[in-house]
N, C-alpha and C positions, 0 to 999 in steps of 0.2 A: 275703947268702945268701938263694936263694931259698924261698919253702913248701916246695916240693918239697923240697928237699937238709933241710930241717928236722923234716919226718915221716920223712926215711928213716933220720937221723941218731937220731930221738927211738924208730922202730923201731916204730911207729902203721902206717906202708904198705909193701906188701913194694915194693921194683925194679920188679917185672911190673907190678904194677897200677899205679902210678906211672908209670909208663912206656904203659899201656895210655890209664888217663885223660887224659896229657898229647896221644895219639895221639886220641884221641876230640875233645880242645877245640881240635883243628888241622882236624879233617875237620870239625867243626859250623861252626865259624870259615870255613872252605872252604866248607860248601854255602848259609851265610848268605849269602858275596858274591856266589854263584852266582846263587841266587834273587835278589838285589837287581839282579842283570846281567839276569834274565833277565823280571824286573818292568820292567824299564828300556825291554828291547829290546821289551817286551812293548806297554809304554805309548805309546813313539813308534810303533811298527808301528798302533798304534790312530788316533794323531794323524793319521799320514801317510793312513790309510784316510779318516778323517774328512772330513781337507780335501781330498781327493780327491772324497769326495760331494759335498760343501761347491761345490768346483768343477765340476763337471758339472750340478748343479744349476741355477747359477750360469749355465754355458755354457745350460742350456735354456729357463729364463727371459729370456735374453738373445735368443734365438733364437725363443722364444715371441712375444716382444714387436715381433720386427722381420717376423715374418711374421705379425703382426696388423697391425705398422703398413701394410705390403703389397697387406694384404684391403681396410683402410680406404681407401688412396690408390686400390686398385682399384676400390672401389664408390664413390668420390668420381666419379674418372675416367667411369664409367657413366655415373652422372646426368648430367655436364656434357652426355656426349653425348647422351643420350635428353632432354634441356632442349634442345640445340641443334637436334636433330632436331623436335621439337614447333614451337621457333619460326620455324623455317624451313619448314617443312610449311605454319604458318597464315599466313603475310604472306609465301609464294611471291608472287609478279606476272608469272610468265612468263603469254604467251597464246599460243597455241594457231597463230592467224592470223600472227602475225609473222614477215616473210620479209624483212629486212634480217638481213644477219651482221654480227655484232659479236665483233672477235676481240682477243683478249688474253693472256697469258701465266698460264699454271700458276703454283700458289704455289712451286715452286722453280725457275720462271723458262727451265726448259726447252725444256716445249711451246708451242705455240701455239695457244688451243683457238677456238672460233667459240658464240656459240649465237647463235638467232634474237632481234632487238627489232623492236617497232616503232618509230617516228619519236620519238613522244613518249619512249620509254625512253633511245632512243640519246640524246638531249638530257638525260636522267635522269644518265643514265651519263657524261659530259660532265659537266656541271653538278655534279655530287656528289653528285645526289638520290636516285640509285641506287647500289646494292653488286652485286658479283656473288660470290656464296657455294660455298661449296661442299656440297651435298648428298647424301643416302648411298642414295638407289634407284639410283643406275649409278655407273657410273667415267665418266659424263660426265654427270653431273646437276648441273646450274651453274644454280642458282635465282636469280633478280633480287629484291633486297627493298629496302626504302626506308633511307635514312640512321638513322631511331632506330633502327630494327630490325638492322642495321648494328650501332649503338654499342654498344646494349643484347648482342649477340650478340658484339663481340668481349672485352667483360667477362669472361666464361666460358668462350669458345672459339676465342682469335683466329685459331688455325691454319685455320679454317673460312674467313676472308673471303679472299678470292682480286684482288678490284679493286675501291677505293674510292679515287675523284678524292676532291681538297679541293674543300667545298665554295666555289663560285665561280659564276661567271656565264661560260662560254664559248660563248655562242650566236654569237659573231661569227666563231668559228674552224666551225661546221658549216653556215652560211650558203653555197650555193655562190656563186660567182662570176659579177655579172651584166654582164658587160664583154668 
């Protein structure tokens, strides 16, 4: 026998209010779980917003760093070439007077370009002791610089040298023919 049936029996609650109280501790009972659903949905809706920040963040940091690393390879990039431009500027060896063509192929092997040496260079060039580079005042500025200058430049820029013999001795192959 429940409380209930024992107050009504003992004649302490009428029916109604018995009946009313039992109706009240179903509706409290009801809006208790309600609220604990709606704490629930309340908390994960929080969560999900959360790592949602969490992840965008995440994505912008991420995206921060690869277009920083971007800027950096870009101003690495720069220097090589304003370094490459400086040494090719100071230890050019083209002259002025030279009217022998000296012709040789582009770095992707295409064209076929000419510039002017003299005797002494063409033997440079030949021998190893000369590079022929590539240069950035024209689309045909092909500067002559010596072997270090050469080594030292393709450290940092080798897309820059365009013709560099092993060094050798080939004076016997520009000797003409006295026979």
């Amino acid at each position: 026998m429940s409380l209930r049936d024992e107050l009504l029996k003992a004649g302490l609650v009428s029916a109604d209010k018995a009946k009313k109280r039992e109706s009240d501790a179903r509706k409290q009972d009801h809006q208790r779980k309600k609220d604990k659903a709606q704490v629930a949905e309340e908390a994960a809706r929080q969560a999900e917003l959360r790592r949602q920040l969490e992840a965008e963040a995440e994505r912008k940091r991420e995206q921060d760093r690869q277009l920083n690393q971007a800027r950096v390879a870009e101003r690495q990039q720069r220097e090589r070439q304003e370094r490459a431009r400086q040494v090719i500027d100071s230890h050019r060896l083209n002259q002025i007077e030279a009217e022998i063509f000296y012709n040789f192929l582009d770095s992707d092997g295409r064209w076929i370009r000419a510039i002017r040496v003299t005797a002494a260079q063409r033997r440079g060039l030949a021998t190893g002791q000369l590079a022929i580079v590539r240069g950035d005042r024209s689309t045909f500025d092909f500067p002559l610089v010596a072997r270090e200058t050469a080594v030292r430049l393709a450290e940092f820029a080798p897309e820059r040298i365009l013709l560099q013999h092993p060094e050798g001795d080939a004076a016997d192959d520009l000797e003409p023919d006295s026979g």
